[in-house]
C-alpha positions in Angstrom: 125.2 54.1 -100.0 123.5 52.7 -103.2 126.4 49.5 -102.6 125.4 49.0 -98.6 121.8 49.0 -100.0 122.3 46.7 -102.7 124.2 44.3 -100.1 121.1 44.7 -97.9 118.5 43.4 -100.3 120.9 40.6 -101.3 121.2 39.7 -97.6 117.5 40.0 -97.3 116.7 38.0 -99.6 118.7 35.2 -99.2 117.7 35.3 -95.4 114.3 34.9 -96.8 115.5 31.8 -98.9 117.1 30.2 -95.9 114.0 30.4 -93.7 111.7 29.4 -96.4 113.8 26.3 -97.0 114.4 25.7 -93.0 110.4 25.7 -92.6 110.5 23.1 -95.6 111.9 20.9 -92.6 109.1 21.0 -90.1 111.3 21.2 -87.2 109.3 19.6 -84.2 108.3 21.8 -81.1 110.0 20.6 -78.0 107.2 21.0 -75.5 107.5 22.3 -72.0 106.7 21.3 -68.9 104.1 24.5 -68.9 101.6 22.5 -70.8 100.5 25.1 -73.6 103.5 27.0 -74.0 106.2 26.3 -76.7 110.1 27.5 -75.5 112.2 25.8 -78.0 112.0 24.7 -81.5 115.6 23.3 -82.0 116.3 19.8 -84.4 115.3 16.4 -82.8 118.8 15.7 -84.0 120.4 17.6 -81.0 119.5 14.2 -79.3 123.1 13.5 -80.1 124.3 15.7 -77.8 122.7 14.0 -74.7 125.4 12.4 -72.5 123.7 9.3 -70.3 121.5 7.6 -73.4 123.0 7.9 -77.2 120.0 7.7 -80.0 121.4 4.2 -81.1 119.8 1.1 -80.5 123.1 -0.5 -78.7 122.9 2.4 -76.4 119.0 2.3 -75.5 119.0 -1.1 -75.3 121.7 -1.1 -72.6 119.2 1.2 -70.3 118.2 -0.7 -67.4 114.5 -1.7 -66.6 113.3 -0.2 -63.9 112.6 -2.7 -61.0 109.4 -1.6 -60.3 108.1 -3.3 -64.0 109.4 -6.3 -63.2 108.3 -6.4 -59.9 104.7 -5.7 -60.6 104.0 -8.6 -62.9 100.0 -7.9 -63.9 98.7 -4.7 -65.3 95.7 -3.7 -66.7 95.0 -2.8 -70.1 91.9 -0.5 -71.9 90.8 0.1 -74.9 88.7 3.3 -75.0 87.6 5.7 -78.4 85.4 6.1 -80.8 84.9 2.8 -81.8 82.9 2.0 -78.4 80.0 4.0 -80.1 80.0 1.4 -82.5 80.6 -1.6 -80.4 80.7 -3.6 -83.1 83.2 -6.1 -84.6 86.8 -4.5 -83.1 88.4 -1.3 -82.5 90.1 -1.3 -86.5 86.0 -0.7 -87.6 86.9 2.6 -89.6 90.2 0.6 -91.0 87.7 -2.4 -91.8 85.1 0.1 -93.4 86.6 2.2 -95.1 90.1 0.9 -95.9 89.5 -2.9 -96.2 85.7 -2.8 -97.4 85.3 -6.0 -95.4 81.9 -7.1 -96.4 80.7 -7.5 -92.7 81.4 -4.1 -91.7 79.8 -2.6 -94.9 77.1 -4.2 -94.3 76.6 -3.3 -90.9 76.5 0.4 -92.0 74.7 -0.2 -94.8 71.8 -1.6 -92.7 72.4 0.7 -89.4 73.3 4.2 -90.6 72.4 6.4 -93.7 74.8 6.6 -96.5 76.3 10.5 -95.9 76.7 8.9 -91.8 80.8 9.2 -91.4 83.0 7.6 -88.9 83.4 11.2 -87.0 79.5 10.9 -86.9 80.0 8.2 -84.1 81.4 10.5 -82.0 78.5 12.6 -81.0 77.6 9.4 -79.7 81.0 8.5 -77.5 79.5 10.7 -74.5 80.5 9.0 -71.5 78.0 10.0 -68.9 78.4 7.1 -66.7 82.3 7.4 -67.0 83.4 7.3 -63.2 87.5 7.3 -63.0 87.2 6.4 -59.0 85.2 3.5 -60.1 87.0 2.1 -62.5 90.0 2.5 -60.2 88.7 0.7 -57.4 88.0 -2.3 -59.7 91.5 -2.4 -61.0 92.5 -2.4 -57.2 90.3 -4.5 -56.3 91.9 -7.2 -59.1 95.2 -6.9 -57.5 97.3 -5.2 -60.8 100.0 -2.8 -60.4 99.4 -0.6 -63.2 96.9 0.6 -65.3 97.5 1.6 -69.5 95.0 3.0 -71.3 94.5 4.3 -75.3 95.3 7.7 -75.3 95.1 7.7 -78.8 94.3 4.6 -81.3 94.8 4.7 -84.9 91.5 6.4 -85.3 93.8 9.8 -84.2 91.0 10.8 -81.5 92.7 11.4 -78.2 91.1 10.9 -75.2 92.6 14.2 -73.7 92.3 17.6 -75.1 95.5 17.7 -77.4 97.0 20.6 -79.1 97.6 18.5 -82.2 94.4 17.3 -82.5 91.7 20.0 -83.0 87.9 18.9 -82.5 89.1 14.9 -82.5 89.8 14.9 -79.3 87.2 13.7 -75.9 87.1 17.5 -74.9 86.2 19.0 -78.1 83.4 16.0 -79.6 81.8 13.5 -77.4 82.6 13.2 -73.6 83.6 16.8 -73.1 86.0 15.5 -70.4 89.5 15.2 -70.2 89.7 11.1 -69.7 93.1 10.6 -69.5 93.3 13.5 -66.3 90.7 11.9 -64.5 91.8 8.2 -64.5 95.6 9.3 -63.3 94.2 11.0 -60.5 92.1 7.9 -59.7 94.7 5.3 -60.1 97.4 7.3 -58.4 95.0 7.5 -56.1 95.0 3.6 -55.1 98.7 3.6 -55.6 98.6 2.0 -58.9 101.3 3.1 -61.5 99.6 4.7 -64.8 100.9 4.4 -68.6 99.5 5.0 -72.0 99.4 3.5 -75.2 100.2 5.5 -78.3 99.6 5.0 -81.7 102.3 6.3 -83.6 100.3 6.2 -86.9 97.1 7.3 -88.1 94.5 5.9 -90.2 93.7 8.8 -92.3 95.7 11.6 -90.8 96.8 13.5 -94.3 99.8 14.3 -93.2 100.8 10.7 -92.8 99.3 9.6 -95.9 101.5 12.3 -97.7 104.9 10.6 -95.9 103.4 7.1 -96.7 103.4 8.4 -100.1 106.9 9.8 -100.0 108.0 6.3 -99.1 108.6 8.1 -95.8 111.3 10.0 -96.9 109.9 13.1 -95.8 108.4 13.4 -92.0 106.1 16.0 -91.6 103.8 14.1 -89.8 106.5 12.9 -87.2 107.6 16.0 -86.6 104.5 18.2 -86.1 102.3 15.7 -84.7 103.6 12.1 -83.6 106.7 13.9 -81.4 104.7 17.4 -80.3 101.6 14.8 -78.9 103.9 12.1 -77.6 106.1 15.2 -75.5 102.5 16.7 -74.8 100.8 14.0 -72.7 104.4 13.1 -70.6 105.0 16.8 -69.3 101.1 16.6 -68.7 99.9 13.4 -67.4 103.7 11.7 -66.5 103.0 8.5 -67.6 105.1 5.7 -66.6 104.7 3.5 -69.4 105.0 4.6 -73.0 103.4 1.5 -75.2 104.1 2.3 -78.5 101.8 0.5 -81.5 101.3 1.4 -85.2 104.8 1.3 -85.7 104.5 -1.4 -89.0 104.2 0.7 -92.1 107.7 2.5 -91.6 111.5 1.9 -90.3 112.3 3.5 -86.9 114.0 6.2 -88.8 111.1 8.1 -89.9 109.6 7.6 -86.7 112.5 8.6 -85.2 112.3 6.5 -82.4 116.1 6.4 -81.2 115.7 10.2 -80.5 112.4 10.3 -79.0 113.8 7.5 -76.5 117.1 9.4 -76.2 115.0 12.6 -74.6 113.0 10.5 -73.0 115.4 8.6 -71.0 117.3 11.6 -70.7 115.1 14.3 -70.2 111.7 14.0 -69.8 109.9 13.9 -66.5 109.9 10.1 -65.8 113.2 9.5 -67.1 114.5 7.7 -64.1 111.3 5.5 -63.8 109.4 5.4 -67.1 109.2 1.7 -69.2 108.7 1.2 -73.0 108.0 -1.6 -75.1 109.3 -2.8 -78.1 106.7 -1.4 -81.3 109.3 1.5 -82.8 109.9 0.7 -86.5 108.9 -2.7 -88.4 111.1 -4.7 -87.8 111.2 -4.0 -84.4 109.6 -5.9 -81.7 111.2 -8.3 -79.6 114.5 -6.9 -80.9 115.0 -3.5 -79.3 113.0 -1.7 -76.6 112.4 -2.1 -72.8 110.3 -5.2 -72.4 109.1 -6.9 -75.4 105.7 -7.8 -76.4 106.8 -9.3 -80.2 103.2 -10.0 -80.9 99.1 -10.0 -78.9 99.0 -12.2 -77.0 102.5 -13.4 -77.0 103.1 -16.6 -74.7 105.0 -18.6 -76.2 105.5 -21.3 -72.8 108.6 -21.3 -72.3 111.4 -19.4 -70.7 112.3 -16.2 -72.0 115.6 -14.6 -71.5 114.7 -10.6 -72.1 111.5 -9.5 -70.1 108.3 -9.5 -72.3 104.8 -8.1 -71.3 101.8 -10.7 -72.6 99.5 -8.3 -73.5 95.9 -9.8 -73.9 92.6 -9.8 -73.7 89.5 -10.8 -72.0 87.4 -10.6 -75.4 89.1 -13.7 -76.9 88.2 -12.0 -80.5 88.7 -7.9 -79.4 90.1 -5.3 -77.3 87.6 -2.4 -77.4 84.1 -2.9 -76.6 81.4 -5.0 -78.5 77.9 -5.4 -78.1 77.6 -8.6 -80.6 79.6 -11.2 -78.2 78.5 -14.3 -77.0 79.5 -16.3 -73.4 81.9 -18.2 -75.1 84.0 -14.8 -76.1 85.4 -14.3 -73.1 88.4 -16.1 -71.0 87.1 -17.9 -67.6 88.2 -17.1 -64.6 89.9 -20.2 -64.4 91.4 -19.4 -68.1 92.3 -16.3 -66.9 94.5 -17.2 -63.8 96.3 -20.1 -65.7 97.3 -17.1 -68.2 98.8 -15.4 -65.6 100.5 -18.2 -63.8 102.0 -19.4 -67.4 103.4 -15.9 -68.5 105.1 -14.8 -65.3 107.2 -18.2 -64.9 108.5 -17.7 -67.9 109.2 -13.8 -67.2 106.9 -12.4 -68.3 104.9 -9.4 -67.1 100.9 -9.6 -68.3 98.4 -6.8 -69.7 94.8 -8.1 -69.5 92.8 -5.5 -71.5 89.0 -4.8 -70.9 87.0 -2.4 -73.6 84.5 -0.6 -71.7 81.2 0.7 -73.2 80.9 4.4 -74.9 79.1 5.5 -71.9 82.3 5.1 -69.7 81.1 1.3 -68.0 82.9 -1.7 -67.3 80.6 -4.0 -67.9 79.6 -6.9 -65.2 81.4 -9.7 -67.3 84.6 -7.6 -66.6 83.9 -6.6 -63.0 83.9 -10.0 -62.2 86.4 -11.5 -63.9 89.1 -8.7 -62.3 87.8 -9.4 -59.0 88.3 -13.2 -58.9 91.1 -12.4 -60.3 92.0 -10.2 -57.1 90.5 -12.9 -54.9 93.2 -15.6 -56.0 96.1 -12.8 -55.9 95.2 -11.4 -52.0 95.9 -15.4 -51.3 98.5 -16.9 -54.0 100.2 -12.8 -54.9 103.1 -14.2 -52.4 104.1 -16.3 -55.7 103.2 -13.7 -58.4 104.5 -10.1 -57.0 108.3 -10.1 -56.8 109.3 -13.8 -58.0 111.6 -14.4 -60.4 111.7 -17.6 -63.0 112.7 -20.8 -61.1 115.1 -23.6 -62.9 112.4 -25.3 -64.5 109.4 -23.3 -66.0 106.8 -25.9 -65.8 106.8 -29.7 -65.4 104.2 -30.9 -68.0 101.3 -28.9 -68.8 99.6 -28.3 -65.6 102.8 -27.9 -62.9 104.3 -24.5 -63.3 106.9 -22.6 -61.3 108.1 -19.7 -60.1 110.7 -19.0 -57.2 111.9 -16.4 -54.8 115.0 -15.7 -53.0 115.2 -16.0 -48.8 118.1 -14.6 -46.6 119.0 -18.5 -45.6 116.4 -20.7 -48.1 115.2 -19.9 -50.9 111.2 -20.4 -52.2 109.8 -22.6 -54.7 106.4 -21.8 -55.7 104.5 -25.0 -56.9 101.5 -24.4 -59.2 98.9 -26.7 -59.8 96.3 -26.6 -62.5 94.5 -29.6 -62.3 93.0 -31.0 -58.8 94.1 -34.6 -58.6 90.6 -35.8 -57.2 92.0 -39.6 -58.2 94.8 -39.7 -55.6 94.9 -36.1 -54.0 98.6 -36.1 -54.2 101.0 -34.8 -56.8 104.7 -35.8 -57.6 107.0 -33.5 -58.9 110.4 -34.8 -60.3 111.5 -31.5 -60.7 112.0 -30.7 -57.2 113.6 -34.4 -56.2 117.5 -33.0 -56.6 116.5 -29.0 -54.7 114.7 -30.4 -51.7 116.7 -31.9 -48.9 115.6 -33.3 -45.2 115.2 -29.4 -43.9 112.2 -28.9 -46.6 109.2 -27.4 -45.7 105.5 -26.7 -47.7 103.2 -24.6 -47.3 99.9 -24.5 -49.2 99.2 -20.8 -49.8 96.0 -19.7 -47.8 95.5 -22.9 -45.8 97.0 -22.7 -42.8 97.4 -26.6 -42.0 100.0 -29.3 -41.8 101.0 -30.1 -45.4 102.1 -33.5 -46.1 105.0 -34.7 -48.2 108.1 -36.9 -48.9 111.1 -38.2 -51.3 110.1 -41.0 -53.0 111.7 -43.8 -52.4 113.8 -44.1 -55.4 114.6 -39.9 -54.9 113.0 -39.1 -58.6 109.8 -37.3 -57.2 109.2 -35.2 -54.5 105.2 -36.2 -53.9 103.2 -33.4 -51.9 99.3 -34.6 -50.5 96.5 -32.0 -50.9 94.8 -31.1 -47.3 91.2 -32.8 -47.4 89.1 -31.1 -50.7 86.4 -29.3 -47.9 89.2 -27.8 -45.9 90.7 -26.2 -49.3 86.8 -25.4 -50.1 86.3 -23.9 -46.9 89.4 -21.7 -47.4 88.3 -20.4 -50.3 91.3 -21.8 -52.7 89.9 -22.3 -56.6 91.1 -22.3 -60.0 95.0 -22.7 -59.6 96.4 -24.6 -56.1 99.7 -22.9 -55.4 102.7 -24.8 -52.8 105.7 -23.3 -51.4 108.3 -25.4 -51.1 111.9 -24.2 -49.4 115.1 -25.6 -50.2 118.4 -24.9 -49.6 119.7 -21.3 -51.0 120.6 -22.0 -54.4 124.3 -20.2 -55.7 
């Protein structure tokens, strides 16, 4: 008896070691699809196990795109936090403040708030009241995108939902008292339009992180009680169809453990047969493993591109959430605007255009208007956007782009002209001359005339003549002039 009990306290204790050194771990929570209620706790690295998609970038990478992405071609982007009750200078203001001490934002506390004012201060002032999530999402219909992705969380760490992991930083606990994120899936799903979110996988100031950094990330504590718990949280709750990853510079995919987030997600998860990611898992990373690509803002580089890419940009030449010190000048034309679009899907490219509305939930006028001419131009010209695929040649010069689609006996050519050629109101494009043949017809896209054109004689141009400049006024064609020109089925 004194022996069984002497084996009993050994086993106890050592049963106590074991556990205290297991919780040293901080072994994520695998969330449900009942959003509050935690059923498993097992290792991330049970990822291995999964059958279909291997936590390796050779077997990730080898995942399909889902056709609907590429198919799409524009979505809209929006940046929306904290930083909108500032509306001042970009959306990295706390980083600028408080990390960088850049003079200009120092400043603009120094002179605005009181000295014991913090960033959480602002806020009490992110309220929302005018936020409308049907609105919004007739706008974005209205511009003729496919999908909408929004910040539902920035590297401030406030989430525009009420998360689990983030106790009174989040829209329901401080400032709108709403659960964003709900309300504009509901609306966009609403109008058919596909929803996503951006994530930032760091944090600014989250302690936790800050503590890894300091480890040289050899220890993950944030990752595994916050980054993975949050990321699992929002898809079993809001099923977003895009995951765009960002914040991903400061560590290797390893501590973020990307390969085995993207393993259950492609495997497991909700909207594993439909879901798309981009490219920002690990420095290092982008346009080298992901879904589509986005390499850097704004990435255009004009010319083809072999692995689809998303050009994510902005409206706000100088920022993607809200400010209240921009001039005209800041922001892209419309003309600007649909040249952007034209020049980043012939080369494959899908494109993001981001909008930062105001802290009381607007999209301001400037915005409004530029997504609907936007739509405008797609409800006549979408024929050559939605669907196409690059054509042989990208472009012919600056101003002549292309992009092409596939017939059952012809195939399409769409013809894309920046610049009105008020001097001769013709064009010649050598880069159709050897893909046309006698059979060839064109069309000009909302005009619904006879559209003149010919081989030149030495067979080194194909020249197309512009209808009469009032009939193309009168049909309401502006900013970009699009052909189509069919030739014979190409192999």
């Amino acid at each position: 008896m004194k022996v069984n009990n002497l084996l009993l306290s050994v086993f106890l204790v050592l049963s106590f070691s074991v556990l205290s050194a297991l919780s040293s771990f901080n072994i994520p929570h695998i969330i449900s699809a009942n959003d509050d209620q935690i059923i498993d706790e097992n290792l991330i690295d049970q990822t291995k196990d999964f059958k279909k998609f291997e936590p390796t970038w050779e077997s990730l990478d080898a995942r399909p795109l889902p056709e609907w992405y590429d198919n799409a071609k524009i979505g809209i982007f929006l940046h929306f936090g904290v930083y909108a009750a500032i509306s001042y200078g970009s959306e990295w203001f706390w980083n600028n403040w408080k990390n960088d001490k850049v003079p200009e934002y120092v400043d603009f506390m120094k002179r605005t708030q009181n000295p014991s004012f913090t960033y959480q201060d602002f806020a009490k002032s992110f309220t929302c009241e005018l936020f409308n999530a049907t609105e919004w999402a007739e706008i974005f219909a209205d511009s003729g995108a496919q999908y909408v992705i929004i910040t539902s969380k920035h590297h401030e760490g406030y989430t525009l939902y009420p998360s689990s992991y983030s106790f009174s930083w989040n829209s329901m606990d401080v400032g709108p008292n709403r659960d964003i994120l709900k309300e504009l899936s509901d609306a966009v799903r609403e109008k058919k339009l596909t929803f996503g979110i951006y994530y930032s996988l760091y944090e600014w100031f989250n302690r936790m992180y800050l503590s890894d950094k300091y480890h040289a990330f050899f220890q993950q504590t944030y990752v595994n009680n916050k980054m993975w718990p949050e990321l699992q949280e929002i898809i079993h709750r809001y099923h977003p169809e895009i995951i765009w990853s960002d914040g991903d510079w400061e560590a290797p995919d390893g501590y973020w453990k990307s390969k085995e987030f993207l393993a259950w997600l492609y495997n497991e998860s909700p909207v594993k047969n439909t879901v798309v990611t981009n490219d920002r898992w690990g420095s290092g990373m982008p346009c080298k493993h992901g879904g589509f690509y986005t390499c850097t803002d704004r990435f255009n580089p004009g010319k083809l591109v072999e692995h689809k890419f998303e050009n994510a940009m902005t409206i706000d030449k100088k920022s993607w959430g809200h400010r209240s010190n921009t001039v005209l000048d800041d922001y892209l034309t419309k003309d600007e605007l649909i040249r952007e679009i034209v020049s980043t899907v012939a080369i494959n490219g899908n494109i993001a255009i981001n909008i930062g509305p105001t802290m009381y939930g607007k999209i301001e006028p400037i915005f409004a208007d530029r997504l609907r001419d936007m739509g405008k131009w797609l409800r006549i010209n979408g024929k050559s956007i939605y669907g196409s695929k690059p054509w042989a040649h990208q472009k012919e010069g600056n101003d002549t782009w292309f992009t092409m689609k596939h017939g059952e006996s012809r195939d399409s050519v769409f013809v894309f002209i920046f610049e009105y050629p008020y001097d001769t109101n013709a064009v010649s494009i050598a880069s159709l001359a050897d893909f046309v043949d006698s059979s060839s017809k064109v069309k000009l896209l909302g005009y619904s005339g006879i559209v003149k054109h010919q081989l030149s004689e030495s067979k080194n141009a194909f020249k197309i003549q512009f209808p009469e400049k009032r009939f193309i006024d009168k049909a309401g064609l502006f900013s970009v002039w699009t052909f189509e020109v069919d030739i014979p089925k190409q192999k």
